[in-house]
C-alpha positions as CSV (number, residue, x, y, z in Angstrom):
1,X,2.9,2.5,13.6
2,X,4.3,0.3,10.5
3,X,3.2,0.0,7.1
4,X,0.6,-1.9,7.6
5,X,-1.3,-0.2,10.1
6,X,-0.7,3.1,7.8
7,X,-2.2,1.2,4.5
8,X,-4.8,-0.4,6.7
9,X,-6.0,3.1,7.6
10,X,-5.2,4.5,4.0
11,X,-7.0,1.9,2.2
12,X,-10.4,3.1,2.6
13,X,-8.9,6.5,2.3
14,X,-7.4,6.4,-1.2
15,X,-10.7,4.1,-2.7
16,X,-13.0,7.2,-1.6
17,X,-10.6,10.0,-3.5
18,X,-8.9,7.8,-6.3
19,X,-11.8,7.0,-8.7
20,X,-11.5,3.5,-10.3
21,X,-8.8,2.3,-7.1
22,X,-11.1,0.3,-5.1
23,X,-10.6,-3.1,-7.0
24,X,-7.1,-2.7,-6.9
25,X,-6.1,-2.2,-3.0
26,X,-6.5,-6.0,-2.2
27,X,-3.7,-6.0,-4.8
28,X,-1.3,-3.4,-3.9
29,X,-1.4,-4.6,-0.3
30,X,-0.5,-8.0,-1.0
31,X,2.2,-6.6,-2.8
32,X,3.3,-4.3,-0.5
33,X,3.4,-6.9,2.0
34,X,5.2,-9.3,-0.4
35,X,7.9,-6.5,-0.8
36,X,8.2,-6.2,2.2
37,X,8.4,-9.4,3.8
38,X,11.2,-10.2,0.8
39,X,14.0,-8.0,2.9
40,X,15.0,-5.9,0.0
41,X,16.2,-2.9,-0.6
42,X,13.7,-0.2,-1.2
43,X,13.8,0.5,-5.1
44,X,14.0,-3.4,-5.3
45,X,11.0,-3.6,-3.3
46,X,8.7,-1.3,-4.6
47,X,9.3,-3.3,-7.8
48,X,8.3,-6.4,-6.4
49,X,5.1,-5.3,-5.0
50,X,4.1,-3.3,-8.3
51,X,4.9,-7.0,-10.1
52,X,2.9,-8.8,-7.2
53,X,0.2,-6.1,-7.9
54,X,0.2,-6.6,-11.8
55,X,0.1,-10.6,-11.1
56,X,-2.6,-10.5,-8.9
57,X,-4.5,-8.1,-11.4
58,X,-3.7,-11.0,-14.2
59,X,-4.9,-14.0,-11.6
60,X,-8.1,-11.8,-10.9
61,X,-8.4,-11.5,-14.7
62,X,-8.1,-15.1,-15.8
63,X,-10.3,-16.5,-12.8
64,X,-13.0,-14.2,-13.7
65,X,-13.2,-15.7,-17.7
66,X,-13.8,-13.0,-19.2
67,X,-16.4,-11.5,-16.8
68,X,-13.9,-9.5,-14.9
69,X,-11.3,-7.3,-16.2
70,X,-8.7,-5.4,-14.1
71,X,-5.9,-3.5,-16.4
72,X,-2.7,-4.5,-15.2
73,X,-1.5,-1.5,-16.4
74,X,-3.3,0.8,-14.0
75,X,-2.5,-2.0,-11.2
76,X,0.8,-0.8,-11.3
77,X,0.1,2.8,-11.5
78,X,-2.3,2.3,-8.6
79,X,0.3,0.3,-6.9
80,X,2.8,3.3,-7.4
81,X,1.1,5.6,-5.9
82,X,-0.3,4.1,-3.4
83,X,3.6,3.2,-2.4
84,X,4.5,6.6,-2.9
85,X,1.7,7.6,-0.3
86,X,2.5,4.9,2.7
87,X,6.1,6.0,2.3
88,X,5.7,9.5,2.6
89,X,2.9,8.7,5.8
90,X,5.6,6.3,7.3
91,X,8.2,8.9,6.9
92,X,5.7,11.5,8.9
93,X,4.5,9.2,11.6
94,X,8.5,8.1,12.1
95,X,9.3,11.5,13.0
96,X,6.5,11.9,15.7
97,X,6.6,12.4,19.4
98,X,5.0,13.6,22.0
99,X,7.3,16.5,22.3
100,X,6.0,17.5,18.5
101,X,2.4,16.3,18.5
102,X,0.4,17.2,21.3
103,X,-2.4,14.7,20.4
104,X,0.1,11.8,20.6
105,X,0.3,9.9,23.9
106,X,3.5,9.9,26.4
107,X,4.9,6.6,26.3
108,X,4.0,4.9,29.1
109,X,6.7,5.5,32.5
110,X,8.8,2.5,34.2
């Protein structure tokens, strides 16, 4: 499972428990998937996507005129954690197998 699957699943997740987050996942996963496409290192990266995030709260802002407003602000903070949260999930899945998680399939035998 890679990032994405794990913020594809999250997504909903966090927007049900984080009040005020739903506007801003779009964001953080184009972000996150900017970071991560840009071959970084990881503290380089996680600034990238909370800049993509911020820029994509600032694009949302000017398209709407003045009828939408998204805080850039708290599209980084949002960004943040939600970073903070498909690391840590990544990091859990990674150590995974069969031998330590009943419920996960055997891979499949030549």
């Amino acid at each position: 499972m890679n990032w994405k699957d794990i913020l594809k699943i999250m997504g909903p997740a966090v927007m049900a428990v984080v009040p005020g987050a739903a506007p801003f996942i779009p964001l953080v996963v184009a972000g996150i998937a900017a970071a991560e496409e840009s071959g970084q290192p990881g503290a380089d990266k996680r600034v990238l996507a909370k800049t993509v995030t911020k820029l994509g709260a600032d694009a949302v802002n000017l398209a709407g005129k003045g009828k939408i407003h998204l805080d850039p602000v708290v599209a980084e903070l949002v960004a943040d954690d939600v970073i903070d949260a498909v690391v840590g999930v990544t990091n859990i899945v990674a150590t995974l197998t069969p031998d330590t998680n009943p419920m996960m399939p055997a891979p499949p035998q030549p």
